[in-house]
N, C-alpha and C positions, 0 to 999 in steps of 0.2 A: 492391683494387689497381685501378689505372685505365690501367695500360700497357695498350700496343695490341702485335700482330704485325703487321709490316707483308707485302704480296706484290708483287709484279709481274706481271701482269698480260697474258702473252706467247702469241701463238699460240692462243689462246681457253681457256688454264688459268691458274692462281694457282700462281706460285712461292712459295713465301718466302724472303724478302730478310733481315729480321731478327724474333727474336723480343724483348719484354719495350721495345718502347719507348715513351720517355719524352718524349723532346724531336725537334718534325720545322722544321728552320730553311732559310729557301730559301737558295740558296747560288747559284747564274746562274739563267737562263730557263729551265723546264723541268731544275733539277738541285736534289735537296734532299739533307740532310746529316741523315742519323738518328742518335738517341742515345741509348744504350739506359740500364736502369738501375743497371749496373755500369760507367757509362762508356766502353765500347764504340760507335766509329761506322763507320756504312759511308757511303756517299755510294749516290746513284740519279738517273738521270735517265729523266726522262718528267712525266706530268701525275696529276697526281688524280685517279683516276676515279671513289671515292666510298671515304667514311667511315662505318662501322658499328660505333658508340662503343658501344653496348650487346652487340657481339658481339664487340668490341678489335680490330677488322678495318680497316687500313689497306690501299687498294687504288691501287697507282699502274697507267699504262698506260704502256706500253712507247712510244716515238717511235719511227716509221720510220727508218733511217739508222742 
């Protein structure tokens, strides 16, 4: 399997946001729209903070505001 878990990134911990996904598509500036692999999406906004494809660790950072 090559899905990832995505987190956020808040307050100096890793939430998660969603598990098993598949597809990560930007949607505005700083907002991307997850897809998981039963067709489930959430939306998130913030930035990238790093990807960790060998551990399926998608890490966004949270935006101020």
């Amino acid at each position: 399997m090559c899905e990832a878990n995505a987190y956020l990134f808040k307050d100096g911990e890793e939430e998660l946001v969603m598990e098993s996904v598949d597809v990560i598509e930007p949607e505005d500036e700083d907002t991307w729209r997850l897809v998981g692999i039963f067709g489930d999406q959430k939306i998130v906004k913030g930035k990238i903070k790093i990807m960790k494809l060998v551990d399926h660790k998608i890490i966004f950072e949270a935006q101020p505001g």
